[in-house]
Every structure is written in C-alpha cells, then in structure tokens.
N, C-alpha and C positions, 0 to 999 in steps of 0.2 A: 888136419889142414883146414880149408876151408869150404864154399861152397854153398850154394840154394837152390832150394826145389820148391814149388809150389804145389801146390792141391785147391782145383778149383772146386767147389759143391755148387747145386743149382736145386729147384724145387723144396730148400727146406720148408717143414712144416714148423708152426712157432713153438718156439720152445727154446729150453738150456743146455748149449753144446758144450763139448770139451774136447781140445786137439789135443791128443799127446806124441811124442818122438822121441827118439833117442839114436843114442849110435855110442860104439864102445869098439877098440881094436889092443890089439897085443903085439908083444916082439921078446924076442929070444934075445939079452943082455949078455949072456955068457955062457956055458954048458952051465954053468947053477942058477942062474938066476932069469928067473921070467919079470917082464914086467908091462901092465896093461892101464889105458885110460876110458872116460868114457863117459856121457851123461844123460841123464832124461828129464826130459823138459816138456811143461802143458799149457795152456791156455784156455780161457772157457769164453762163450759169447751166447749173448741169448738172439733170439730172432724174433720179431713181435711187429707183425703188419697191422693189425686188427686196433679198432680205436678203443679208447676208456667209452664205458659207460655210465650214464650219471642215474641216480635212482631219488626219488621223492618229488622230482618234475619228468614233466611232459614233453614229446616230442612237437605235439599240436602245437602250432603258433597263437591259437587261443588260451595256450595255458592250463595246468592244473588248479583246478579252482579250489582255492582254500579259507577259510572265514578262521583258522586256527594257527601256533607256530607248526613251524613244518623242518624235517630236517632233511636237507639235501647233501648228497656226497656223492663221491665217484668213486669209482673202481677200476682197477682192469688187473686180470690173473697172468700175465705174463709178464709185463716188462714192472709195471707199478705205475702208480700214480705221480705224476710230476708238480701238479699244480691245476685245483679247482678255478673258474674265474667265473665273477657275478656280475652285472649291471641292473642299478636298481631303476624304479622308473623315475622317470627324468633325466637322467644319468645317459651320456653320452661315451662313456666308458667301462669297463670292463675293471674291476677288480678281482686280485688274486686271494684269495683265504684259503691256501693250504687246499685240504683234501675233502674239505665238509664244512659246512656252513648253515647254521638255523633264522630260518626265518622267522623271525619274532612276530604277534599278532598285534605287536603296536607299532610296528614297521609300519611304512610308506605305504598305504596303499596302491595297487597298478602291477603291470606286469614286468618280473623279476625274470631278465634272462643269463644261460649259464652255458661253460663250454668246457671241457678238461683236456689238457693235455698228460698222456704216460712218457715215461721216462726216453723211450726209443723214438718220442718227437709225433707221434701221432694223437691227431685233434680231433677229439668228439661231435657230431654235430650239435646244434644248439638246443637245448631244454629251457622249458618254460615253466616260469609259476604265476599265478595269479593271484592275487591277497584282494579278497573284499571284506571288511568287515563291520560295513553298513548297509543296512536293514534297508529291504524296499518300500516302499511310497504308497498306497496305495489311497483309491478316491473314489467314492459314490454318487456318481452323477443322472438327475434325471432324462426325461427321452430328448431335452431340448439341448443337452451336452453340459448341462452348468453343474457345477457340483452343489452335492445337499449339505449344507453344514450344521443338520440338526441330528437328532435322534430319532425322528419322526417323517413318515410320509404317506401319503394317499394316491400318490400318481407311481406309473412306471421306472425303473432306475434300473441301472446297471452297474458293474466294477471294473475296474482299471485300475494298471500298477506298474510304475515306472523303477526302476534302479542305476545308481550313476557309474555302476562299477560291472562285474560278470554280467550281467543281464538276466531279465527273469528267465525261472525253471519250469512254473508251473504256478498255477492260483487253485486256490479251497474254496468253498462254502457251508456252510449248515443251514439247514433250511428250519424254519421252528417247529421247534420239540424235538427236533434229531440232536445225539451226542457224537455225528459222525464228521467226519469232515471228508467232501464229494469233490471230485475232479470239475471244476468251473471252466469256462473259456469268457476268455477277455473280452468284454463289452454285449454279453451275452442281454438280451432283456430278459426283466423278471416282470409282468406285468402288475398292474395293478389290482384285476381282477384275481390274482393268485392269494395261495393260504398268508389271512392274515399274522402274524407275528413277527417277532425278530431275524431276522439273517444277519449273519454273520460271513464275515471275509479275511482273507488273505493272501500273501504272495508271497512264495519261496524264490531266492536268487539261486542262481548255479554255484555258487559257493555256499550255500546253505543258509545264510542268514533266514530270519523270517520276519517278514513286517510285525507292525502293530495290528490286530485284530479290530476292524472296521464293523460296526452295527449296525443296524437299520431295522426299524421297525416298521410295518408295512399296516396298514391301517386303512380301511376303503368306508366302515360304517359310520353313520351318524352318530352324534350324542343325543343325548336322548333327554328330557326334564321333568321335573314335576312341577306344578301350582299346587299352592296353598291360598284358604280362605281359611285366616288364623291357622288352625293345627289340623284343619282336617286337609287334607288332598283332592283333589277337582281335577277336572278334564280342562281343556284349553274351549276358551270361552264362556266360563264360568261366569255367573252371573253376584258379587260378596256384597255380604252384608256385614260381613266381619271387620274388626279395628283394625285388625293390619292384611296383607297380603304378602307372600312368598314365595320363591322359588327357588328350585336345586335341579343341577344336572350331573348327570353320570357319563360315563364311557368306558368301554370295558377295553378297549383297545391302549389307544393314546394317552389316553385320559384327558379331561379334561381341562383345556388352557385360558378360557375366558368365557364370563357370562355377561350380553350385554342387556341394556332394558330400554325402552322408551317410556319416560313417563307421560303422564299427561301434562299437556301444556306445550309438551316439548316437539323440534318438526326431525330429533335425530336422537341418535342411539349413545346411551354411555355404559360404561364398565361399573356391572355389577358384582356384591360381594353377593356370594350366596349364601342363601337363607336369612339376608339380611330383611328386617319386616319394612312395610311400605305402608304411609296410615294416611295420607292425602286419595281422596276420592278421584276418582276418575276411569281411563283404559289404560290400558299398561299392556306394552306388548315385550314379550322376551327371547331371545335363540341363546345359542353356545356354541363358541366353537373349541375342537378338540387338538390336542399337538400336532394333527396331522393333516388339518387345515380343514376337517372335513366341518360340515354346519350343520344344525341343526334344523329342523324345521321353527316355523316362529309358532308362540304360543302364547295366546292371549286372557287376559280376564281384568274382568272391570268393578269397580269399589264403590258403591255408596252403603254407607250405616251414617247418614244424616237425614233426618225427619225432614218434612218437605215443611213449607214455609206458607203461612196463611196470611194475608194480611188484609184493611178495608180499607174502602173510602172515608171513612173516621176516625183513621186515626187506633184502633184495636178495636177488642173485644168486651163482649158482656156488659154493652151500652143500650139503652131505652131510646130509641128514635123515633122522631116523627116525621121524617122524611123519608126518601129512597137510599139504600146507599148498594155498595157491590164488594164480594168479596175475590180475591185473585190466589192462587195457587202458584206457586214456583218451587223448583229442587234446585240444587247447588250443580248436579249432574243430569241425572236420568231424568225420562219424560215424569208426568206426576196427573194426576185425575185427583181432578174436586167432588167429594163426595156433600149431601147440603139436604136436609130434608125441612120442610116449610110448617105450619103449625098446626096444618091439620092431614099433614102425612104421619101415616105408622111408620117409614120405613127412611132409609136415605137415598137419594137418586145420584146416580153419576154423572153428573155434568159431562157433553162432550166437547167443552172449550174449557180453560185452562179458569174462566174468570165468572161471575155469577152477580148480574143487578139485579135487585128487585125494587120496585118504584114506592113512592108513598102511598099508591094505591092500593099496595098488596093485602093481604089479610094481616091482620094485626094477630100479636103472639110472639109465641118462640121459634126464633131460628136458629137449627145446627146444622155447624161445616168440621168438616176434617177431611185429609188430601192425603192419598197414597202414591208413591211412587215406582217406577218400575221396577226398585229394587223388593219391593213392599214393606219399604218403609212408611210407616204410619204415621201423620201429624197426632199434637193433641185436638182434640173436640173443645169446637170456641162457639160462644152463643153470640146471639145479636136478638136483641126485645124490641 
C-alpha cells in the first residue's frame, strides 16, 4: 500500500551518512502457490559545519609577507572545496580561480586577499598575502639630518631606511675590519671620534627583500705633506737655495683630494699638482685637504738661488775714479748685506746699511764689494780704483 514515516536525527557529527529501509510482505495465492513483494531502498548525505581552510596566506590582516611566487589553496576534508576567490590589490572585487592559485613574483605588488567556500556552502574567513618585491632605501645622513652623498666623512652620521611596501624588518652594520654584520637601530649616532674606516649598511624588509649596501668611510685625521728644496725634503719653513721647490701630501684614511699653494705675489690660494716643481723666488705657503674634508696644517718654505745685485753711482764696475762714488746692494727677495773692504784693509767689513759712499777724499787704491743675501747667496766680487 502506501504510507510515510519520518526519522528525525539531531547532534550529527560531520561526516558521510547513509539511510537505508526496506519493507517486503507475502500472501497465500492458492494451496500451491505463495507469492511475495518487497524492496530496499538508501540514500546517503554528508553533514559539514566547519569552514575550508586556505593554506600559503595569512589570517593577519598585515598579510604573509612574501618577496617570491607563492602558491595558495584551500582545503576542507569533509564536504570539498567549491570554489577559491582572490582580490588583487587595487581590485575591488573578488575573483574565483577554482581551488588554488599562485602568486606569481611579477604580480601586482600590495596586499592579495582570499576567501573559500566548500561545497555544503560554508565560507572561510579572509586570508591575506602580501607581495613586496622592492628592495628598501636606505640613507647616510650627518648630525645635522642632510644626507652624505660621498664616500667620505670626518664629522658624525647616522642610517636610515625607508620601504614603500611590507615595511622595514630590521637594519645591519659592519663596523671596519669586521666580516660580520651586527643588529643596528635606526638613526643610531656613530660619532666622529669613533674607529676610523669603512661601515657599511643595510635594511631588510618584512618580506625579505634587502637593500643596496650603503658605505661610509669615516676619517677624523689630517693629511699630512712634505717640502722639497729640489730633491732633498725639509721641514716647513725651510729656508731654498735650490732651482725649484716642491710638495706632496699623503693620507692614510681618505686620501687625499686637493693640494692648494700660495704663491708669491699672490693675496689667495690655487689648486696644486703635486710634486709639480716651482722655480720663481719668493714664500710659498701650501695645505691639503683630504676626501673627508679634514685639512691640513699649512706649510711654508721660501726660494731664493738668485745672487744679490751690486751696482754704482758710475754706472759699474772696475773703473779708475777721481771723485767719490757709492756702491748699493739689493736682492730680488730676501734681505742682502754689502760686504766692501777699502785699500788698506786685510779683510772685508759688513756694511750695516744696504749702500756704501766713499768720498773723493778717501784713500786712494783698490776697492772690493760683494753682497750676500739671506739666503747666502753670494754676489760676484767687483772692484772700484
């Protein structure tokens, strides 16, 4: 006939059921013959509260940080997966890609979010990714905030390091002569007075990227020089008699970046070659400075190898006069003494003025002059009869 019954269940746990029933009856046709119906019948259903879960992102709303492709997919062991969905950044929507999807590392930069639904209609919460895979920034500024755009310094400086994506993880340094690289904090001072050499820098982002490697060489000493009088070497304030004059400077740090000179004549400073010779008489003063701006002390030395200069009231030398005449001493530089002995001296006297009369009255004879200068350059010996 006909007929329905029901079976209610409550508290299943999730999983794969199966109802089965049946029913079957008989009847006596005749004293010989029996005859029966009857059938069994099933159905199956699964039960599945629980959500998919997604695997290769993050629950955090900051995302899985990743600088590589990444492969993302969902799961779930009871009912199955229905359908993955992504939105990339900028994206205002949510697309479906099946059950898994890789994040390729030349994808969009920014934050990739995801959600899965399984087949029984239950939605995952949202997972995140984050793709950065630009390198961070980073910048060597001195105590006054500016940044250094050399290789070189003498004053205080610090590091800093910006990123436009995950945001920094952490910063390095090596300090010189170390091969290590040491846990930094941002904007830390390293003074000036600290071990001169190289540091070196950098900044790791939360995705891993790692900056360019920042330098700086730290440099606090002077440069240092030497004079020449021709080939030999001298102290500062040498006194040359030599044809040329020279200089050279060293630095063991920076090195050196410029050597400048004053010559004579001159009321300022210009850019010297070094060890270029210098044959004009006079003072000459020189310093250096080094790549890291530090200066030198100045260092002086002064040039005469020119004979000092005799001359008369006649006009020269090795003349028979009958009247008075005077002889005059001059140097082109340095002071200069008139040496002069008269014709019944042994020996020659130092005049202590530059110039020497003698009158027609004098003693009649030979007179000698010759003039030395401070550099003890000697005139020739000139007579007057």
């Amino acid at each position: 006939g006909s007929g329905t019954k029901t079976i209610t269940l409550t508290g299943l746990a999730d999983g794969k059921y199966t109802a089965s029933f049946s029913a079957s009856g008989g009847w006596l046709v005749n004293a010989r013959q029996y005859d029966s119906a009857g059938f069994n019948a099933y159905f199956t259903f699964t039960v599945d509260s629980n959500a998919p879960t997604i695997s290769g992102a993050a629950t955090s709303f900051t995302g899985k940080y990743t600088n590589s492709s990444t492969y993302v997919s969902a799961s779930d062991s009871v009912s199955g997966i229905s359908a993955l969905y992504v939105k990339a950044p900028n994206s205002s929507s949510y697309s479906n890609v099946g059950t898994s999807t890789t994040i390729s590392n030349t994808a969009t930069n920014g934050l990739y979010s995801f959600y899965a639904k399984d087949k029984a209609g239950n939605t995952s919460r949202t997972y995140f990714l984050y793709l950065d895979t630009v390198n961070p920034t980073g910048t060597i500024k001195n105590s006054n905030g500016t940044e250094i755009t050399g290789n070189y310094t003498n004053q205080t400086f610090s590091y800093s390091a910006t990123d436009s994506g995950s945001g920094i993880s952490y910063l390095q340094y090596k300090k010189p002569g170390s091969s290590s690289w040491l846990t930094y904090t941002s904007g830390t001072s390293i003074s000036a007075s600290a071990a001169s050499g190289t540091y070196q820098f950098r900044a790791v982002d939360k995705a891993g990227n790692i900056s360019a490697t920042k330098s700086i060489t730290l440099d606090s000493s002077k440069p240092t020089m030497t004079i020449y009088s021709g080939t030999t070497s001298v102290s500062s304030g040498y006194k040359s008699i030599a044809k040329y004059i020279k200089a050279t400077a060293s630095d063991s740090g920076s090195g050196v970046k410029t050597i400048y000179v004053n010559k004579p004549g001159s009321s300022s400073y210009t850019e010297y070659t070094s060890g270029a010779q210098l044959t004009a008489d006079g003072a000459y003063s020189f310093y250096s400075v080094d790549n890291a701006g530090n200066t030198s002390q100045t260092y002086t030395i002064s040039k005469d190898c020119t004979k000092p200069t005799l001359t008369s009231s006649v006009g020269g030398f090795g003349k028979t006069l009958k009247d008075g005449f005077s002889v005059t001493a001059s140097d082109n530089f340095s002071g200069v003494t008139l040496y002069y002995k008269t014709p019944n001296a042994s020996s020659f006297v130092a005049s202590t003025v530059s110039s020497v009369v003698f009158s027609k009255t004098a003693v009649n004879g030979t007179y000698a002059f010759y003039a030395v200068d401070g550099f003890g350059n000697k005139s020739d010996t000139y007579y007057m009869y």
